[in-house]
C-alpha positions as CSV (number, residue, x, y, z in Angstrom):
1,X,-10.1,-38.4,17.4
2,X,-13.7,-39.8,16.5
3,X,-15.8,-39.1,13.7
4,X,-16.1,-35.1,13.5
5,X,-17.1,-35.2,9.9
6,X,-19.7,-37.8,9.6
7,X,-21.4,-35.5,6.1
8,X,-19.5,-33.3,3.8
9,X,-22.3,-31.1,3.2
10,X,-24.5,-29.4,5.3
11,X,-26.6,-27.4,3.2
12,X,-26.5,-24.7,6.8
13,X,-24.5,-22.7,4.4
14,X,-27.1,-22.1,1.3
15,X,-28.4,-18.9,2.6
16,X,-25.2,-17.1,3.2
17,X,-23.9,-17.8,6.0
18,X,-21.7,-19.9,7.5
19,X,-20.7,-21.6,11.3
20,X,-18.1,-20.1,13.3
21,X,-16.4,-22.5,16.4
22,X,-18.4,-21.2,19.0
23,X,-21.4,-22.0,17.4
24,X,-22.8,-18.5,15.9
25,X,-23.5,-17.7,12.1
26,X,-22.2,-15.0,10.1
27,X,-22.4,-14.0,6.6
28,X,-19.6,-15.9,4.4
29,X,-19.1,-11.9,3.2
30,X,-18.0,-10.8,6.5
31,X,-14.2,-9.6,7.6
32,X,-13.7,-12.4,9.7
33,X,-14.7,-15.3,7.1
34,X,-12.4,-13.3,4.9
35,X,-9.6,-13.1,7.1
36,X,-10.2,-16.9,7.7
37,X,-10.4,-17.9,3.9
38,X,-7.4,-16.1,3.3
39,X,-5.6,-18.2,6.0
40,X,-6.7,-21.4,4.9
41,X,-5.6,-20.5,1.1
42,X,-2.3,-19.6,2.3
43,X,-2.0,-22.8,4.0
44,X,-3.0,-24.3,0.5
45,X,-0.7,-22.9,-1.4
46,X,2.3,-23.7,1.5
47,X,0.8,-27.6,0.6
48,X,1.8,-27.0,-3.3
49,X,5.5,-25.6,-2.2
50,X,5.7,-28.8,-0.4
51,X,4.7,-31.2,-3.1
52,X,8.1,-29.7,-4.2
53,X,11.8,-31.3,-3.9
54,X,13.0,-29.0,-0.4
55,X,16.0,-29.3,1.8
56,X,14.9,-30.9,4.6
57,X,15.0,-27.9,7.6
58,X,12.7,-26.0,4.8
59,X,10.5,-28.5,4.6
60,X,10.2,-29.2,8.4
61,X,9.8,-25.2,8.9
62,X,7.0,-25.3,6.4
63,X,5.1,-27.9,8.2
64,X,5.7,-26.8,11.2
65,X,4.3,-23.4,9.6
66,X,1.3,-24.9,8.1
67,X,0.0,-26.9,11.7
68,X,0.6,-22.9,13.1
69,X,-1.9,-21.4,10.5
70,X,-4.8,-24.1,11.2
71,X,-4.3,-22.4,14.5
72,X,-4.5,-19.6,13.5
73,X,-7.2,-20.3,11.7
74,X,-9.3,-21.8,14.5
75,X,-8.4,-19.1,16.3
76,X,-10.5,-16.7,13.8
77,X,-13.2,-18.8,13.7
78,X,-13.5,-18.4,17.4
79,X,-14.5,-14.8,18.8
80,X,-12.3,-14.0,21.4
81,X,-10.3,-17.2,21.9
82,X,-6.5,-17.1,21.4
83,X,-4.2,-19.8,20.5
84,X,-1.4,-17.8,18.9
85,X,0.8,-16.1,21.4
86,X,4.5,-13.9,21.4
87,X,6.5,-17.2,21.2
88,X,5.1,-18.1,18.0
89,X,6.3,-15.0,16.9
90,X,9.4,-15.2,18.3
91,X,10.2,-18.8,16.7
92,X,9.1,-17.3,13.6
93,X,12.0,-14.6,13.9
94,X,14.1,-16.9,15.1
95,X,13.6,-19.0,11.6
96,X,13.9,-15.8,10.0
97,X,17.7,-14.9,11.4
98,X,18.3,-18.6,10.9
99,X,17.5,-18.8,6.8
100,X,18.6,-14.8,6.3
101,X,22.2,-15.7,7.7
102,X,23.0,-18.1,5.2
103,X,21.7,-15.6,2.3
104,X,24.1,-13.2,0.7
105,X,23.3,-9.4,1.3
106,X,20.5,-7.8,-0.8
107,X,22.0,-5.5,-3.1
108,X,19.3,-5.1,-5.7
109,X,15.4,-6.1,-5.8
110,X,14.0,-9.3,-6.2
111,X,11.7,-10.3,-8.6
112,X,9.4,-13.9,-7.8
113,X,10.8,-16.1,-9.6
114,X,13.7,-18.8,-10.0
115,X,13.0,-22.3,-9.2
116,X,9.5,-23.3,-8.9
117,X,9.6,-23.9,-5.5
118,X,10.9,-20.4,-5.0
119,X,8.0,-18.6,-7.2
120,X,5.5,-20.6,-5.4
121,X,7.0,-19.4,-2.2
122,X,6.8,-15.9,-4.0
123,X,3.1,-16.0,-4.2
124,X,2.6,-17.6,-0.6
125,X,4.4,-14.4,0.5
126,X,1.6,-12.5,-1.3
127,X,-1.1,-14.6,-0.3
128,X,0.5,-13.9,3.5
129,X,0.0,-10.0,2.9
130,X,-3.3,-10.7,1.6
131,X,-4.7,-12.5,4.8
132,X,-2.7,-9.7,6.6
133,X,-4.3,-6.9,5.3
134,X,-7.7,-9.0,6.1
135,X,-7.2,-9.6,9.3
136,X,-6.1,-6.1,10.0
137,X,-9.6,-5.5,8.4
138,X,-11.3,-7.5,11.2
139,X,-9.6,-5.9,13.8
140,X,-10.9,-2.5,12.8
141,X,-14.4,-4.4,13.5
142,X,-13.9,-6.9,16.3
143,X,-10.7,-7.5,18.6
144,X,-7.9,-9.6,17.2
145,X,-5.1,-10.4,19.2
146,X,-1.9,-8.6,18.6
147,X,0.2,-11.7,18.0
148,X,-2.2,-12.8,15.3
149,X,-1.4,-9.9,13.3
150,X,2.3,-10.4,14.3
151,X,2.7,-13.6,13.0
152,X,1.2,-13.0,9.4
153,X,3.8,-9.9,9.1
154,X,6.7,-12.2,10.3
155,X,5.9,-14.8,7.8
156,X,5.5,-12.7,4.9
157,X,9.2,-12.0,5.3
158,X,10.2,-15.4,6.4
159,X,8.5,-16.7,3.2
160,X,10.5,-14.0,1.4
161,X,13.8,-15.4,2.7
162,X,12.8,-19.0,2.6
163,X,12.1,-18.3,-1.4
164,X,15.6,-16.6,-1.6
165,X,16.9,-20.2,0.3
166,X,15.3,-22.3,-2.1
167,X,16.8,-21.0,-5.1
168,X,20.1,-21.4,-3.0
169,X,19.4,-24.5,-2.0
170,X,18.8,-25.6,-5.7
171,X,21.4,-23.4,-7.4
172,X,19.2,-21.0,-8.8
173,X,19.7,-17.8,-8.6
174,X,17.1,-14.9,-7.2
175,X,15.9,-12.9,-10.4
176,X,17.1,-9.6,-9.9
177,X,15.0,-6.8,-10.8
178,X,16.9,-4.6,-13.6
179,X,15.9,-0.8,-14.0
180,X,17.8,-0.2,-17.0
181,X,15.4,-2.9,-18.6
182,X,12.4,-0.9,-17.1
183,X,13.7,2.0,-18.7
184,X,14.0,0.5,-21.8
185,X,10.3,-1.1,-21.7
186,X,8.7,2.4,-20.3
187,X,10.7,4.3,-23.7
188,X,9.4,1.4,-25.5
189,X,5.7,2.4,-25.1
């Protein structure tokens, strides 16, 4: 790969808008530069839970996850070209099964929380609804391939279980929600 950067700033985006990959402008307030700013802050935040001590086949997983969402993300930036497709929504259910079978059963709800690995996996699973929701957004505007919107459901849960896995992993356990405390704080009021 040559030089695709060559200047940092452009000063093309001063008025508003921004580029999209095939060359057009649209307003940085529109759906799709939402949708795509929510991806690429996702992918962020997966960067902080790496900084983090992981087992390795979380950490690989993770990776692997954040090279998929730059995909993604190109593929938002591009009207009507697609780069994410069923099988990388099947590999993400796949991961799923993989981490969920080595998880005891829910019994109760789970609060973020736990190591810090885990809580920043908690709020990459929220950022993940986020983008969904914004995405879902665009495609009430423009056409967004199916698997797209596949894939940011999948991963929310997959970023559930993999924060449940991380506590495991470091021998921390999940925070459980407790509804007799609620109780007490709502009587408290």
């Amino acid at each position: 790969m040559g030089n695709r950067l060559t200047k940092i700033y452009t000063r093309t985006g001063d008025a508003g808008t921004t580029g999209l990959g095939n060359g057009s402008r649209v307003s940085k307030g529109s759906a799709r530069i939402q949708a795509i700013g929510s991806v690429d802050e996702l992918n962020s935040t997966i960067g902080v839970i790496l900084s983090e001590p992981l087992p390795d086949r979380i950490r690989d997983c993770l990776t692997d996850i954040q090279h998929e969402l730059f995909d993604l993300g190109g593929e938002l930036s591009i009207p009507g070209h697609v780069i994410v497709r069923d099988n990388h929504v099947l590999r993400l259910e796949s991961r799923l099964d993989e981490f969920n079978a080595r998880l005891s059963p829910l019994k109760e709800f789970i609060l973020p929380g736990g190591s810090k690995a885990s809580s920043h996996c908690h709020v990459a699973r929220t950022i993940c609804r986020r983008a969904e929701r914004d995405v879902v957004n665009l495609a009430e505007e423009e056409a967004v391939s199916t698997p797209v919107r596949q894939y940011l459901n999948r991963l929310s849960d997959l970023l559930f279980v993999l924060a449940r896995s991380i506590n495991l992993a470091a021998g921390v356990p999940d925070v459980l929600w407790d509804p007799q405390r609620s109780a007490k704080i709502r009587s408290d009021s």
